[in-house]
N, C-alpha and C positions, 0 to 999 in steps of 0.2 A: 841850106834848105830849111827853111822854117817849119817847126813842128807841128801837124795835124793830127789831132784826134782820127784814129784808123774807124771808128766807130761813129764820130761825126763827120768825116770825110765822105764815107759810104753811104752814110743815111741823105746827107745834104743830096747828093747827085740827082739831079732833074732825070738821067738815063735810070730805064729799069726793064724788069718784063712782067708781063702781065700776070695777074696772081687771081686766083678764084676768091671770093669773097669769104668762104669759110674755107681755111686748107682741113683736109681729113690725113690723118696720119697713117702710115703701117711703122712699126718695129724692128727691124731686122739686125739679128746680132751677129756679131762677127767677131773671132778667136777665142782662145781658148783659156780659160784660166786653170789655175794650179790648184788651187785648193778650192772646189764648187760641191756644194753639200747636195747630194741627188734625192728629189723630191718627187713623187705623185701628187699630183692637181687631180681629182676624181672629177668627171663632168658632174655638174648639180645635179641633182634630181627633179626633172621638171625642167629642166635647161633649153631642153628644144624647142619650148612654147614659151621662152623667155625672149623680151627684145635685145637683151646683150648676154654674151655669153662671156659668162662671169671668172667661169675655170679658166679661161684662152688669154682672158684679161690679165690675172691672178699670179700666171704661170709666164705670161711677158714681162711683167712686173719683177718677176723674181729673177726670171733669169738674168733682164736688163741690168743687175744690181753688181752681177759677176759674183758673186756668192753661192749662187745653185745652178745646178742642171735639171731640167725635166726630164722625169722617166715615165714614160708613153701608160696612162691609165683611161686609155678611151673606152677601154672593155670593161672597165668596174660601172657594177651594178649597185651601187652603194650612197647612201645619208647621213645624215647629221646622227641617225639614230641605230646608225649598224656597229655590229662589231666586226671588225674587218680580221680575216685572216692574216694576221701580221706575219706571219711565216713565210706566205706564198708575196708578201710585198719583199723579203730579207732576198727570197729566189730571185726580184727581179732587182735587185741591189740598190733600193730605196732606203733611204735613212729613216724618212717621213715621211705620213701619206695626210691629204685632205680630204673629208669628205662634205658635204652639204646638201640643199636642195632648195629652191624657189620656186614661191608657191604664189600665184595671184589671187589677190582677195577679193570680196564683193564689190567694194566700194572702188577697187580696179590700184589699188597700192601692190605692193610684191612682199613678202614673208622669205627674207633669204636668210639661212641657217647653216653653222658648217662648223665641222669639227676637226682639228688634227692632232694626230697620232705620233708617236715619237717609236719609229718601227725597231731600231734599234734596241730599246730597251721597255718595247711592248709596252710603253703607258702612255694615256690621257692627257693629251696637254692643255685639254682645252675648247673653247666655240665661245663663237659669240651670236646674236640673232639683230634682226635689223626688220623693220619694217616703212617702205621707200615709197616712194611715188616712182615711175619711170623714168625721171629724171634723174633721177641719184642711183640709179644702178653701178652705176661707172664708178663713180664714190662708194660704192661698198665692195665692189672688189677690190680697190686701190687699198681700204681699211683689212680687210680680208689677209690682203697680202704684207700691209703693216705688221698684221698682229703675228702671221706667220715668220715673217723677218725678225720681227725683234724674240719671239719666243725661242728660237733655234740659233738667234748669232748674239743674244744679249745684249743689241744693239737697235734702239730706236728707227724704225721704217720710215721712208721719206715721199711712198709710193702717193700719199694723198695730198702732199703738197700740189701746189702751183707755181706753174711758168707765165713768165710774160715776154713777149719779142712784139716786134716791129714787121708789118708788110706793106705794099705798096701794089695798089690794084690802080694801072690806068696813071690819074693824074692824085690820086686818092689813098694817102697814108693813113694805115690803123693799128693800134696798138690795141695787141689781145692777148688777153689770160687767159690758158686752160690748163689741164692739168698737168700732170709731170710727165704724163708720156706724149704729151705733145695732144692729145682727141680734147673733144669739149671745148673745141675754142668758142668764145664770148670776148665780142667786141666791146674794148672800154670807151673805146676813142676814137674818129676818124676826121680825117684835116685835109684840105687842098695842099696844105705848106708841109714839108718835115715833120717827124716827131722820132725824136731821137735819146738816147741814154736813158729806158726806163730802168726805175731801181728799187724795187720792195722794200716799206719798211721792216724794222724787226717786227711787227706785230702780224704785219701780212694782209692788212686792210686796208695799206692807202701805196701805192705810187707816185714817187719824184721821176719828171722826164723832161726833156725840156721840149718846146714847141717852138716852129717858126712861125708861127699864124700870122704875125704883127711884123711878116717882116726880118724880125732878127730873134735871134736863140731867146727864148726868156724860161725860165725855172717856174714849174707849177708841182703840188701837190696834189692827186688825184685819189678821192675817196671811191674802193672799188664797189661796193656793195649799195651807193646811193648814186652815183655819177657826179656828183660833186666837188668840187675841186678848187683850191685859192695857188692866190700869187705868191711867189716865195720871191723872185727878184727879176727886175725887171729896169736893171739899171742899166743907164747910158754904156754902150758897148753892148761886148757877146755877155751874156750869163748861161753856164751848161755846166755840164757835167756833175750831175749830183750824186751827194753819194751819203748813205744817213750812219748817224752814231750808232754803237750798238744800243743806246737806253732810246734813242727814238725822238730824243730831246732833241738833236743838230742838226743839220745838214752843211758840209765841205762841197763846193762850188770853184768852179773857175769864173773868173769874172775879169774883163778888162777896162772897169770904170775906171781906172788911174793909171793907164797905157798900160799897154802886153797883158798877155795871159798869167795870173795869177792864182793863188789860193785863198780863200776864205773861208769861215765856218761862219753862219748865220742861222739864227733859231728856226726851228722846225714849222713853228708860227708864222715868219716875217720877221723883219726887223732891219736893224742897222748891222751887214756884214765887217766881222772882224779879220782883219786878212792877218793872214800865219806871220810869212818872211816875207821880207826883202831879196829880189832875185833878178838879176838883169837876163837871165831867158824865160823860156814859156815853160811852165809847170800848170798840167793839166791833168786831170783822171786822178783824182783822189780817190783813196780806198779807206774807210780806218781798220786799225788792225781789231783781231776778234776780242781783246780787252779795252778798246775806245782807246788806248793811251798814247797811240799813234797813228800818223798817217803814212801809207802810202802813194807813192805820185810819181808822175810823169815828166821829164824836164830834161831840155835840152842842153842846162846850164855846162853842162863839158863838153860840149861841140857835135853831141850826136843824141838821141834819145835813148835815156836808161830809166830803170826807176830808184825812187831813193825812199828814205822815209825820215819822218820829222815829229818831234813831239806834239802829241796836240793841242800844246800851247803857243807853238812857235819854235823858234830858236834854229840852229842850225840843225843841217840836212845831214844825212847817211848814204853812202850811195850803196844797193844793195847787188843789181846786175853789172857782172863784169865779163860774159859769155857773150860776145857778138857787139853790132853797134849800134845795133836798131831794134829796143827791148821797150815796149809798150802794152796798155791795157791789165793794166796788175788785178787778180782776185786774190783773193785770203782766204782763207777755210775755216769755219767757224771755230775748227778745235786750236785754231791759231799755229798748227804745224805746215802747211803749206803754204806755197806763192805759185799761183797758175801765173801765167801770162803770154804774147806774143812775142816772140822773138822776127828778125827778120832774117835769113840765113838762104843765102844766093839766090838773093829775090824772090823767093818763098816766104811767107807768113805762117811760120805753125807755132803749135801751140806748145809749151815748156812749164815743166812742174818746179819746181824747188823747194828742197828741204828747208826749212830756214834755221834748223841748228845748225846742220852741217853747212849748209850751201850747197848738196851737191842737187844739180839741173838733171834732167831727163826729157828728152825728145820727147810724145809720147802718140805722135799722128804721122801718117805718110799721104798728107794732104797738103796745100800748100798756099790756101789761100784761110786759113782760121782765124777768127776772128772773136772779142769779147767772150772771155770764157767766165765762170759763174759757177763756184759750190754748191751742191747740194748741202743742204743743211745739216746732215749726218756726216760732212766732210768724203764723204766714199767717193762720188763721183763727180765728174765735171759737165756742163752745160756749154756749148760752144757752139758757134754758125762757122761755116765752112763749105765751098765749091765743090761740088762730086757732079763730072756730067756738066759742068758748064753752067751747073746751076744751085744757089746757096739752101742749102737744108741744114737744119737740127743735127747735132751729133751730141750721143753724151758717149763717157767714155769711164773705163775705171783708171784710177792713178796711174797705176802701170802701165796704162793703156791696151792690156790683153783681151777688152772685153769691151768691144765697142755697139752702139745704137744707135742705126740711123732711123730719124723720124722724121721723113720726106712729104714734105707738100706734096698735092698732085697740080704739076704746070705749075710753077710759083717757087718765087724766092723767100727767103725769112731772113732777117736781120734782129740783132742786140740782143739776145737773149740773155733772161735774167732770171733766178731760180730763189722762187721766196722760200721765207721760213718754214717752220714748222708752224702748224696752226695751234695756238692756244685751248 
């Protein structure tokens, strides 16, 4: 059986169900982690006459990360400007607490303010202040819940990044970015044909995906902030699956202008593609590794789909899966210690972690249809679509898997999700 891209297999398909034109998100987490640092979110002050509520945001944010638990501070009466009784927050077994307030100005912008508290060791860690237009409300919680992340785990927050995935409304594919919890979607793209493997660059301003508009797969790069967009390749055969270097320079491509599915690297510009190896199977779904010096990929070359990796000069291949026989769609993790991917395992498709010192694999879903999974850029969690309900939503999940988020369409499927950088 000839190897298919599980990700361009699913997108190509003419069947679907009908999707609302903007999907709206909820959160819902599910299990329990081990080590979750218990935190107070205080409602803002002024909260109630706000259009988003900023604490609910803040505290989904946190929780979704599997790093903290909320502890219920809907009765503090408190600001950016109080001294809080840290005693009576130790009683209720808070490590940290937040406070803030949002204030709408004349000119109809918002004044959001917030401070938190390190309850444990009763001191000041800090605020930041923000002045918004209604639009970026949601952006300053996500920043809100950065600053508190990285200030209590030492570790840079990933809460205001952006996602991008694939829907399908009718006869009518769109490719949207919104933020990390899945809300705020904003249409880049929308196509009568497919639109399939979108891929952030490292910088988090432009989009490789590829389109069927013309017919057959061709490779574009999409500038998200002007809608703008050029041809990366567009040669005789399929051209897909793109996948960029980490300096931003490259882009790795399958392409079948010299028969079968192949690999190539071809500049980020255009140009003339330089193909890796020689391979009498199909090698597809390049990944590069998080130091650019290799690649990851897809290939049938031993008689069943594994992944392998290969210099990013060329030269011979590694094969890195040897758990199962049908191991596809490889992510990497920016810190370069992980391998997410697909596995297939008694006609279920879920999704598989891997160390890649050790090699040792970890189940890490009891769902059975996952698909395309996607680092967050702080390496913590994973981005992945998968079937709940007969029908495909958003999950992200932590490593372990103890700590999952589903981010569900209302009526509507979602495909390819892909979890950009961190913004410069």
């Amino acid at each position: 059986m000839p190897l298919v891209s599980r990700r361009q297999a699913v997108a190509a398909l003419a069947a679907g169900s009908s999707l609302p034109a903007l999907a709206q998100f909820r959160v819902e987490i599910s299990g329990v982690g081990l080590t979750q640092l218990p935190i107070a979110i205080a409602p803002l002050r002024g909260e109630a006459q706000s259009p988003q509520k900023i604490s609910a945001i803040v505290q989904a944010d946190l929780e979704r990360s599997g790093r903290f638990v909320g502890i219920d501070a809907a009765d503090a009466a408190l600001d950016e400007t109080s001294r809080p009784d840290l005693s009576q927050w130790r009683q209720r077994k808070a490590d940290a607490l937040s406070t803030g307030s949002v204030t709408r100005l004349a000119d109809g912008r918002f004044d959001v303010r917030f401070r938190l508290w390190d309850v444990v060791k009763g001191s000041d860690l800090g605020g930041q202040s923000f002045v918004v237009t209604q639009a970026d409300l949601r952006l300053v919680a996500h920043r809100i819940a950065d600053f508190i992340y990285e200030k209590l785990t030492g570790e840079r927050g990933i809460f205001s990044t952006r996602i991008a995935y694939v829907t399908k409304v009718g006869a009518r594919y769109s490719l949207w970015v919104a933020d990390a919890d899945g809300e705020n979607a904003q249409s880049a793209l929308s196509s009568p044909e497919p639109i399939i493997s979108p891929a952030w660059s490292p910088t988090g301003t432009q989009l490789a995906y590829v389109s069927f508009e013309s017919r057959k797969p061709v490779v574009y790069v999409h500038d998200v902030a002007s809608g703008k967009r050029r041809l990366i390749a567009n040669f005789r055969g399929s051209n897909s699956a793109p996948a960029w270097s980490p300096d931003g320079r490259t882009l790795a491509v399958t392409l079948s202008r010299d028969g079968g599915s192949q690999l190539y690297t071809i500049d980020a510009n255009g140009g003339e593609p330089r193909r890796l190896m020689q391979s009498s199977g199909i090698d597809t779904e390049p990944m590069f590794s998080s130091d650019g010096r290799s690649i990851y990929f897809v290939s049938d070359r031993g008689g069943a789909p594994q992944i392998y990796r290969v210099g990013v000069g060329g030269g011979n291949a590694e094969r890195v899966t040897f758990n199962g026989s049908y191991n596809i769609s490889p992510a990497i993790s920016p810190d370069g210690q992980w391998l997410a991917y697909i596995s297939r395992v008694g006609g279920a498709f879920k999704l598989q972690v891997m160390d890649l010192k050790s090699g040792t694999v970890s189940s890490i879903t009891d769902t059975s249809a996952d698909e395309s999974p996607s680092f967050a850029p702080n390496s913590r969690l994973i981005l992945y679509a998968t079937q709940q309900q007969g029908r495909e939503a958003l999950m992200t999940t932590t490593l372990d898997g103890k700590i999952k988020a589903r981010l569900a369409g209302q009526g509507g499927d979602i495909r390819e999700p892909d979890w950009g950088p961190f913004q410069k």
